[in-house]
N, C-alpha and C positions, 0 to 999 in steps of 0.2 A: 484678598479672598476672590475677587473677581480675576484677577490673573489668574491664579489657579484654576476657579473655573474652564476657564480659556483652555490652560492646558490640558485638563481633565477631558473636554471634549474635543479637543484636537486629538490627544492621542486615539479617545474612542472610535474617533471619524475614521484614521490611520488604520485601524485593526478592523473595523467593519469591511472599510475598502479592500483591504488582505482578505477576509472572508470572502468579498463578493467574489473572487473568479471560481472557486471551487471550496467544495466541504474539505476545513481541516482539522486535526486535532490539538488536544487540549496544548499537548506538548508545542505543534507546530507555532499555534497562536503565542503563547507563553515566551518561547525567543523569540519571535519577532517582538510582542510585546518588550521584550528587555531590549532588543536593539534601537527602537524607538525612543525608547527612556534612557540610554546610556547619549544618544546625542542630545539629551536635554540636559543642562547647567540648574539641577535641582538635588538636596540633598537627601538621603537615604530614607528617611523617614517617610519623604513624600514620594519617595517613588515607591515603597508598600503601599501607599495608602493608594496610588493612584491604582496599581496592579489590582489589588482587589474588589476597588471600584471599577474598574473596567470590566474583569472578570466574572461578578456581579450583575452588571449590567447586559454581559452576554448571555449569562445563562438563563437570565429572565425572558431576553426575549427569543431563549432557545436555540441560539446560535455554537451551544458548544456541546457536543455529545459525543465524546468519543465511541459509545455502543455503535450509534447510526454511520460515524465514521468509518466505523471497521465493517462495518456490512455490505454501505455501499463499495466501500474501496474493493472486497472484496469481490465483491457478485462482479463489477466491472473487469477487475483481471483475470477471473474465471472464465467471463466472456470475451475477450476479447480476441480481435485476429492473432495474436499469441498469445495464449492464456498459458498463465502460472500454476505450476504445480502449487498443493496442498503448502508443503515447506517453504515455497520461492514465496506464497502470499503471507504465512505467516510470518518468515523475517521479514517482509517486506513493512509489515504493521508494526512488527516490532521495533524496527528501526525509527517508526514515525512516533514512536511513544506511546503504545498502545498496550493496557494490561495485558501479562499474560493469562488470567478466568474471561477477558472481554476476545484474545485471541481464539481461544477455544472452544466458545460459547458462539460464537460466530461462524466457526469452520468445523463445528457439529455435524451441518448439511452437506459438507462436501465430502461426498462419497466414493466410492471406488468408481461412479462410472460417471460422473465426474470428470477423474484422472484421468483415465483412459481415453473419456473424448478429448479431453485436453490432449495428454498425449497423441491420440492419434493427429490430432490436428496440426501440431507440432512436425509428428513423423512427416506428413505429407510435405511441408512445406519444402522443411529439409532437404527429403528426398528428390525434389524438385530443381535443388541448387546443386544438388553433387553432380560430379562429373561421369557421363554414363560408362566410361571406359577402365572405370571399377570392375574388378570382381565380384560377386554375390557375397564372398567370407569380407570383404573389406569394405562390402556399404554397410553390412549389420553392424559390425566393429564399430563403423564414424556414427552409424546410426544411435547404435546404443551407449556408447562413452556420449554424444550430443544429449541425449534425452536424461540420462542419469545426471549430467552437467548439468542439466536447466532445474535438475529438483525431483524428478518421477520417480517414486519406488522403484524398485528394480524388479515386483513383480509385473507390475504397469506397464513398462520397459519391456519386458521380453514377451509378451501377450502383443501388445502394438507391433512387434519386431517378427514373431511367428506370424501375425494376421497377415503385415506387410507382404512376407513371403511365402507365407503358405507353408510352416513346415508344421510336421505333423509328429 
């Protein structure tokens, strides 16, 4: 029983540690949890028991919320020096194991003008890389296939693309 013990708080120590660099989700925690437990020489039974003592243990002291997960992750890639369109942050959650009523419930806020700075933000940078010895039809062209690439609506996309150039 006292071994166990042992293991029961080493693995916990393992996953807090994993917590400490950054907020993850339930999913994130849960394989690494199994990876932890697939190097220990213990059988099945105890590695349920250990998972949901661990699991337990986290959300008491409030370390697992995938809601607060998807909020922050999102508010950050909305911000960021290249922020993510609506769709690019939604698979991007999704991929991390993230319901899909906790995806939507989240990105409720992110609004069309939202996009758009995003987009726009996006456009500038771009346009900053392309080679000036384009034509005007062939920088909208990389312009607009780039931004539709990254995830923007395509009404987002061409509003960003007429601002860019002025047409009217």
């Amino acid at each position: 029983m006292i071994e166990n013990k042992k293991l029961y708080f080493k693995i916990l120590d393992k996953v807090v540690n994993f917590l400490s660099y950054r907020i993850r989700s339930n999913k994130e925690v849960s394989d690494r949890l199994n990876a932890y437990l697939s190097k220990e020489k213990i059988p099945e039974e105890e590695e349920t028991a250990i998972k949901s003592w661990v699991t337990a243990e986290l959300n008491s002291l409030g370390m697992l919320d995938d809601y607060k997960f998807a909020s922050t992750l999102a508010e950050e890639k909305s911000r960021a020096k290249k922020p993510l369109s609506k769709l690019a942050i939604k698979n991007h959650l999704f991929r991390r194991g993230i319901a899909k009523e906790i995806i939507e419930e989240v990105l409720k806020d992110y609004t069309k003008s939202y996009e758009l700075a995003s987009a726009m933000v996006m456009a500038e940078k771009k346009l900053g890389t392309l080679r000036g010895d384009l034509d005007k039809i062939a920088l909208k062209r990389k312009l607009i296939t780039y931004l539709i690439g990254k995830g923007f609506s395509p009404e987002s996309v061409y509003t960003v693309v007429d601002t860019k150039f002025k047409v009217k």
